[in-house]
mmCIF file of the C-alpha atoms, coordinates in Angstrom:
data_MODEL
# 
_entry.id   MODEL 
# 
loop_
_atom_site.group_PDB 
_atom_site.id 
_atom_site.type_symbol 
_atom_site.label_atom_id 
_atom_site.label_alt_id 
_atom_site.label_comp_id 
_atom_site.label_asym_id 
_atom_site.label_entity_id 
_atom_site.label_seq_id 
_atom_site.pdbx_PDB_ins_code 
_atom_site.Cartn_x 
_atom_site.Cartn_y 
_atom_site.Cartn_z 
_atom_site.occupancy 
_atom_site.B_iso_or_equiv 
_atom_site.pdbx_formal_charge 
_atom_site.auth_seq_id 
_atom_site.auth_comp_id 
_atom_site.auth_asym_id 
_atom_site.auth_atom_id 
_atom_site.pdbx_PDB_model_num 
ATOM 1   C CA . UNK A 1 1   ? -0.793 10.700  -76.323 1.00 0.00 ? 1   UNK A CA 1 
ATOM 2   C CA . UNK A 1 2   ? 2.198  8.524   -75.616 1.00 0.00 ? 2   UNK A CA 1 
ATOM 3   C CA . UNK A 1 3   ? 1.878  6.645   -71.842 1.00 0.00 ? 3   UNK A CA 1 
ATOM 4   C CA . UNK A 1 4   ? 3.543  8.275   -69.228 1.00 0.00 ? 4   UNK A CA 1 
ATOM 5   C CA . UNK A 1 5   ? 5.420  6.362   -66.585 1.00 0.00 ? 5   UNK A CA 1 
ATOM 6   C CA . UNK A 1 6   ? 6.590  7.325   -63.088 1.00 0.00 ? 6   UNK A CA 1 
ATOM 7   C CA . UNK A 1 7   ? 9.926  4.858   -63.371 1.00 0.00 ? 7   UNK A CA 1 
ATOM 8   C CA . UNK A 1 8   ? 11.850 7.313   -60.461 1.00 0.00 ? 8   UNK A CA 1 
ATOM 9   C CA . UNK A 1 9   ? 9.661  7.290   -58.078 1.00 0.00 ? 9   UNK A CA 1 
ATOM 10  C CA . UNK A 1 10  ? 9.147  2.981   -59.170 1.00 0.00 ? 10  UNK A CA 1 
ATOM 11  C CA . UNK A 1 11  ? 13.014 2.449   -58.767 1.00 0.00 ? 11  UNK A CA 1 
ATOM 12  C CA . UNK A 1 12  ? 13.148 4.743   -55.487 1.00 0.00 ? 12  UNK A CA 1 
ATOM 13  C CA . UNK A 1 13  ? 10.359 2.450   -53.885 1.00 0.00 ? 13  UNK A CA 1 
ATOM 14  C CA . UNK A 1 14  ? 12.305 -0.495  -55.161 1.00 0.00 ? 14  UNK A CA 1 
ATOM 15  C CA . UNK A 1 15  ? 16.096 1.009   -53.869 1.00 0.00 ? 15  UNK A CA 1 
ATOM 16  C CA . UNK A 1 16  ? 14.363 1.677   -50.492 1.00 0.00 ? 16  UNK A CA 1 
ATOM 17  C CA . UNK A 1 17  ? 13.331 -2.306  -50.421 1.00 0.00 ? 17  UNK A CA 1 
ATOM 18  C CA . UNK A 1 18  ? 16.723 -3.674  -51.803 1.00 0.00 ? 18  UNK A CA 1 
ATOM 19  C CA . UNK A 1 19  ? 18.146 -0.844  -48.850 1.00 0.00 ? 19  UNK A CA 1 
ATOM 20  C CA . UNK A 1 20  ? 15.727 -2.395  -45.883 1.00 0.00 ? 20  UNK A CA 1 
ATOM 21  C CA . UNK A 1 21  ? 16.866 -6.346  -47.212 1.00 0.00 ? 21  UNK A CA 1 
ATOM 22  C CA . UNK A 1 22  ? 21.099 -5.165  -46.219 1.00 0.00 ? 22  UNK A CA 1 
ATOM 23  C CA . UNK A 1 23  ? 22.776 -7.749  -44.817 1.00 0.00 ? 23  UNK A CA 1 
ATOM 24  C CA . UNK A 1 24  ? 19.881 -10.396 -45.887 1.00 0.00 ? 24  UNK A CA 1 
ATOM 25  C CA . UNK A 1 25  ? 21.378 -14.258 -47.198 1.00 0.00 ? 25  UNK A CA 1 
ATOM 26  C CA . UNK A 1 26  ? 21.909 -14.889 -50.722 1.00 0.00 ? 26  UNK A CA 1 
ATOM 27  C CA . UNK A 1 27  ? 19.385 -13.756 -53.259 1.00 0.00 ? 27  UNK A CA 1 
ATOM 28  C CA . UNK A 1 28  ? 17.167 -12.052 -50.307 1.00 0.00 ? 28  UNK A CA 1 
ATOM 29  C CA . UNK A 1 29  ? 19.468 -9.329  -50.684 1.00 0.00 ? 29  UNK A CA 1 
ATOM 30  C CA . UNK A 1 30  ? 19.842 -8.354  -54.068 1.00 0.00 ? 30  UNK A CA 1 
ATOM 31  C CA . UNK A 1 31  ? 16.464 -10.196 -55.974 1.00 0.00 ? 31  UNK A CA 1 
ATOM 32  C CA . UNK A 1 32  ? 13.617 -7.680  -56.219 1.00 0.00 ? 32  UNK A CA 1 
ATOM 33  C CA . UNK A 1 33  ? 10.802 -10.136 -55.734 1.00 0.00 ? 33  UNK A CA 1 
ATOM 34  C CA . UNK A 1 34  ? 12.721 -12.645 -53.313 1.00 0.00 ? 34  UNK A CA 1 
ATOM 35  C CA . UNK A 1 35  ? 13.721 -9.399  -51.204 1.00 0.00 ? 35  UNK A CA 1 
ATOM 36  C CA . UNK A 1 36  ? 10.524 -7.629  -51.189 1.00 0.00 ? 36  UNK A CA 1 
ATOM 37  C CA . UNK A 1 37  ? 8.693  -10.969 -49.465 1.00 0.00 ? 37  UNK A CA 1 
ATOM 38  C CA . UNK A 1 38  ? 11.609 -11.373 -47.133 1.00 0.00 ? 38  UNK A CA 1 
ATOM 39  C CA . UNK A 1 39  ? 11.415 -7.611  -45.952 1.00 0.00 ? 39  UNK A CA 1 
ATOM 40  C CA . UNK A 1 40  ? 7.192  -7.939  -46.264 1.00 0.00 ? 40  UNK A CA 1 
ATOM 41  C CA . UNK A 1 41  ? 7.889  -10.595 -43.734 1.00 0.00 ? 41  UNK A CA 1 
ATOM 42  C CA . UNK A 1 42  ? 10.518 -9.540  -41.416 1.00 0.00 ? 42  UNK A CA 1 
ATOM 43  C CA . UNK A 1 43  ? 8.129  -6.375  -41.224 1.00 0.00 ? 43  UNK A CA 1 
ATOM 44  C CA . UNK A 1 44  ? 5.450  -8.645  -39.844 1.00 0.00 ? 44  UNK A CA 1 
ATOM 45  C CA . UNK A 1 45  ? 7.466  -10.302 -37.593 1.00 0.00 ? 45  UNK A CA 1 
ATOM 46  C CA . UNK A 1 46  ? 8.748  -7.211  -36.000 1.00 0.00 ? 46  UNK A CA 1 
ATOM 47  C CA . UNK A 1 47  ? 5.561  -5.431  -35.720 1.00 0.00 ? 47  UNK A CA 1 
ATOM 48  C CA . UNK A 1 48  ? 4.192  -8.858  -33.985 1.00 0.00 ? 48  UNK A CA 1 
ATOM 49  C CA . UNK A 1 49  ? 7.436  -8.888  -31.343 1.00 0.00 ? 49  UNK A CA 1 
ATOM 50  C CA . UNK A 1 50  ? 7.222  -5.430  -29.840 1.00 0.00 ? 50  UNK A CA 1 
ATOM 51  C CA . UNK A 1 51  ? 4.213  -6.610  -28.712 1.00 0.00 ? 51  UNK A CA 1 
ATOM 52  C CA . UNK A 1 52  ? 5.316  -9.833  -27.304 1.00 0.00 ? 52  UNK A CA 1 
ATOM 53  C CA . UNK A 1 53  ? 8.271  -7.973  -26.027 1.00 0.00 ? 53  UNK A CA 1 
ATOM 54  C CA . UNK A 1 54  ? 5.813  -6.254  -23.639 1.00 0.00 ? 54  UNK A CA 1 
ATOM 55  C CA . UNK A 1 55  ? 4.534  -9.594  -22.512 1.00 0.00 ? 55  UNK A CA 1 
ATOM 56  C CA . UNK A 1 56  ? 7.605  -11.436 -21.906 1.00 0.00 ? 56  UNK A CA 1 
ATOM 57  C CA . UNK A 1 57  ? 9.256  -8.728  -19.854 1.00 0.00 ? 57  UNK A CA 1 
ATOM 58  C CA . UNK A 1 58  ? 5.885  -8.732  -17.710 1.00 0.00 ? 58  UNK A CA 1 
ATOM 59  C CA . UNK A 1 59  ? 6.248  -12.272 -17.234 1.00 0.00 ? 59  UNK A CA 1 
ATOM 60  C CA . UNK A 1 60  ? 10.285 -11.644 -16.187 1.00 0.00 ? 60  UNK A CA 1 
ATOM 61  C CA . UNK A 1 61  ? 8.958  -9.349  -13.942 1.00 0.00 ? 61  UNK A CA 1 
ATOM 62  C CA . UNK A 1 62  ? 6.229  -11.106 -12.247 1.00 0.00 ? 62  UNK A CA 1 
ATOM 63  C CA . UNK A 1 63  ? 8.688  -13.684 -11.773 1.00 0.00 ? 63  UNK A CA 1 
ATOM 64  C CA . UNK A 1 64  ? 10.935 -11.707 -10.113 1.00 0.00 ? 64  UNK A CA 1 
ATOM 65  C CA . UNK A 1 65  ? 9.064  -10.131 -7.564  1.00 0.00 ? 65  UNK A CA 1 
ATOM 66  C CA . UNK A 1 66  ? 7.291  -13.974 -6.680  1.00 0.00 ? 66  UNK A CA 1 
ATOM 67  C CA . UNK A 1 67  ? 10.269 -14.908 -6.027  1.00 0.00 ? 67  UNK A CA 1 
ATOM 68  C CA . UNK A 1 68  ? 11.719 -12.150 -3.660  1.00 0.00 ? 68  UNK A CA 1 
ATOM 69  C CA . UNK A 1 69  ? 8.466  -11.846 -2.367  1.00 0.00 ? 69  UNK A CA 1 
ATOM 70  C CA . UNK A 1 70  ? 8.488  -15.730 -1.126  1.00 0.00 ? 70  UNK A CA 1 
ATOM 71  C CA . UNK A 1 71  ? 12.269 -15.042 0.683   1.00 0.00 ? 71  UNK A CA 1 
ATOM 72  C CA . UNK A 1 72  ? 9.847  -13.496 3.071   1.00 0.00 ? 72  UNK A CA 1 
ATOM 73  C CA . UNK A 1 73  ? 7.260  -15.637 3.197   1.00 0.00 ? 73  UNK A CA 1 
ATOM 74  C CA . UNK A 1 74  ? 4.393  -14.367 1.132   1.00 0.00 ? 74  UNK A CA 1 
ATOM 75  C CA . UNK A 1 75  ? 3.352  -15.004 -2.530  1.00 0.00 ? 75  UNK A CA 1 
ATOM 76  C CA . UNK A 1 76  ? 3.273  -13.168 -5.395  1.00 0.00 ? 76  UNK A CA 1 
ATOM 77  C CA . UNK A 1 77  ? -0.669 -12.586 -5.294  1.00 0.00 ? 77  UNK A CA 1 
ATOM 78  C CA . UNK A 1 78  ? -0.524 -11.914 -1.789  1.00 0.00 ? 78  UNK A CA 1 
ATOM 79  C CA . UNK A 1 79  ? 1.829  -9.217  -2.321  1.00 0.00 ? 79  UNK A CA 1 
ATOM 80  C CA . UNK A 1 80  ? 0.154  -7.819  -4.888  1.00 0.00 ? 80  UNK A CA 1 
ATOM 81  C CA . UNK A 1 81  ? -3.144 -7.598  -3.062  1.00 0.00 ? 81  UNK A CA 1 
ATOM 82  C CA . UNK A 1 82  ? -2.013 -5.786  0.068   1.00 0.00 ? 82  UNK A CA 1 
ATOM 83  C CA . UNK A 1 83  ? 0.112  -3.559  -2.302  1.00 0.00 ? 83  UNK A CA 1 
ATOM 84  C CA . UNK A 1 84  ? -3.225 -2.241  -3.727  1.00 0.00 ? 84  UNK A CA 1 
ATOM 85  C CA . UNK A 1 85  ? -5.586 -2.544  -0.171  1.00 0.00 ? 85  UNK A CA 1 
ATOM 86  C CA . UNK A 1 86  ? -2.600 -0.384  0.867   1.00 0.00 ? 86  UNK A CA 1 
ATOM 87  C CA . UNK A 1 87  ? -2.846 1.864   -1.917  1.00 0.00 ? 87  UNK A CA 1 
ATOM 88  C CA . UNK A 1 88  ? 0.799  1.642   -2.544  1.00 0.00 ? 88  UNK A CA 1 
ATOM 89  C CA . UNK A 1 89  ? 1.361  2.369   -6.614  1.00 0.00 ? 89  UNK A CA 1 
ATOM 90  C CA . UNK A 1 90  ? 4.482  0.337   -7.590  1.00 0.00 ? 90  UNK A CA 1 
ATOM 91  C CA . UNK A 1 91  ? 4.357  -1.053  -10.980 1.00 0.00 ? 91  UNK A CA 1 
ATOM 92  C CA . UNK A 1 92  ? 5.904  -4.447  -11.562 1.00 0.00 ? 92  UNK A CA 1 
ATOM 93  C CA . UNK A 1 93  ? 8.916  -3.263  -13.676 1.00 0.00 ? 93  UNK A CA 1 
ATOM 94  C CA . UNK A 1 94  ? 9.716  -1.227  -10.461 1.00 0.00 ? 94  UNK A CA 1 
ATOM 95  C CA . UNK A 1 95  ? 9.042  -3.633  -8.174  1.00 0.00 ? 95  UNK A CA 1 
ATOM 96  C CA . UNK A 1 96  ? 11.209 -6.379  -10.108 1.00 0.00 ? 96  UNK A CA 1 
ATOM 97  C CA . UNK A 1 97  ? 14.164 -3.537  -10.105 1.00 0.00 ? 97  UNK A CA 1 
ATOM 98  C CA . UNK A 1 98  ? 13.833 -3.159  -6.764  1.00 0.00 ? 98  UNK A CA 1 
ATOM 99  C CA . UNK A 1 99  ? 13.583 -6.953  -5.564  1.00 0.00 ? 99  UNK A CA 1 
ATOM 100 C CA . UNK A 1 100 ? 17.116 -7.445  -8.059  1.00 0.00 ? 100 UNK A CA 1 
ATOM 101 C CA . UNK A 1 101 ? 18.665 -4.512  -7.268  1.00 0.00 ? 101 UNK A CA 1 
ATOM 102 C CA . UNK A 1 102 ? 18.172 -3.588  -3.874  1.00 0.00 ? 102 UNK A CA 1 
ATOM 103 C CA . UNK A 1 103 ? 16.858 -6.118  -1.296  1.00 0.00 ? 103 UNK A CA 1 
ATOM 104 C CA . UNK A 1 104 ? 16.691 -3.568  1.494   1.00 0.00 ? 104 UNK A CA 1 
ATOM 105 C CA . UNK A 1 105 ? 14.204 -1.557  -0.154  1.00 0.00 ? 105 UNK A CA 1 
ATOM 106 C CA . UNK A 1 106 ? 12.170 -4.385  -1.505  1.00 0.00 ? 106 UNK A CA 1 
ATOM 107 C CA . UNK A 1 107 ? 12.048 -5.630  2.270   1.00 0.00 ? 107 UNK A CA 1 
ATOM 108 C CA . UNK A 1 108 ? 11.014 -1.900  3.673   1.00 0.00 ? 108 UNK A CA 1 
ATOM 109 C CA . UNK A 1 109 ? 8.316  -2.440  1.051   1.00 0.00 ? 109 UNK A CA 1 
ATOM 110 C CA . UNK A 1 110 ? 7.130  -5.609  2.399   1.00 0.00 ? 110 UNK A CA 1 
ATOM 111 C CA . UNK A 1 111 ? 7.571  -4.648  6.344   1.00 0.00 ? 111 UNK A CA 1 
ATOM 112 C CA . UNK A 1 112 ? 5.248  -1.774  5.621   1.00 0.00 ? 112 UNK A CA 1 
ATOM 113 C CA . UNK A 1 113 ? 2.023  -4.067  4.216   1.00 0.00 ? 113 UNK A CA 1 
ATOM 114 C CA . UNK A 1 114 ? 2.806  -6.644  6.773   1.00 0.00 ? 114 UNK A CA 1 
# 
């Protein structure tokens, strides 16, 4: 019985590579093997950054609010702290919008734990 070979569905995995690798330098772009390990790679690196995308906007955030928070005289910690004794449930991505954006309302927030 002669071998049988699945070379469509082999070329379709290898057309959807070659497809991913678009706009890639040089031989990244058009090399099976040198494409594959760039797109393996870029793969890994993008799985790994919407993670740290999380934790770097946190950080923006936290930064943020510290430092509208200190305008009136109170740190970020302390803010934080009386936010949750006064069971008020802003999350930081709110309260950073809030101490960019509008200044009033950031300050309401602040006269009401004070």
């Amino acid at each position: 019985m002669p071998r049988s070979v699945n070379s469509v569905a082999k070329r379709a995995r290898r057309k959807k590579v070659l497809k991913q690798a678009k706009g890639y330098f040089g031989r990244r772009k058009n090399v099976w093997t040198v494409a594959k390990n760039a797109v393996d790679k870029a793969m890994l690196y993008a799985f790994r950054d919407r993670r740290n995308k999380k934790r770097s906007f946190r950080a923006l955030w936290i930064m943020r609010i510290n430092a509208a928070a200190r305008l009136h005289g109170m740190s970020y910690s302390e803010l934080i702290g009386k936010l949750k004794s006064k069971n008020i449930d802003l999350n930081r991505k709110v309260l950073a919008d809030l101490a960019m954006n509008n200044p009033e309302a950031f300050k309401a927030i602040i006269d009401k734990i004070n």
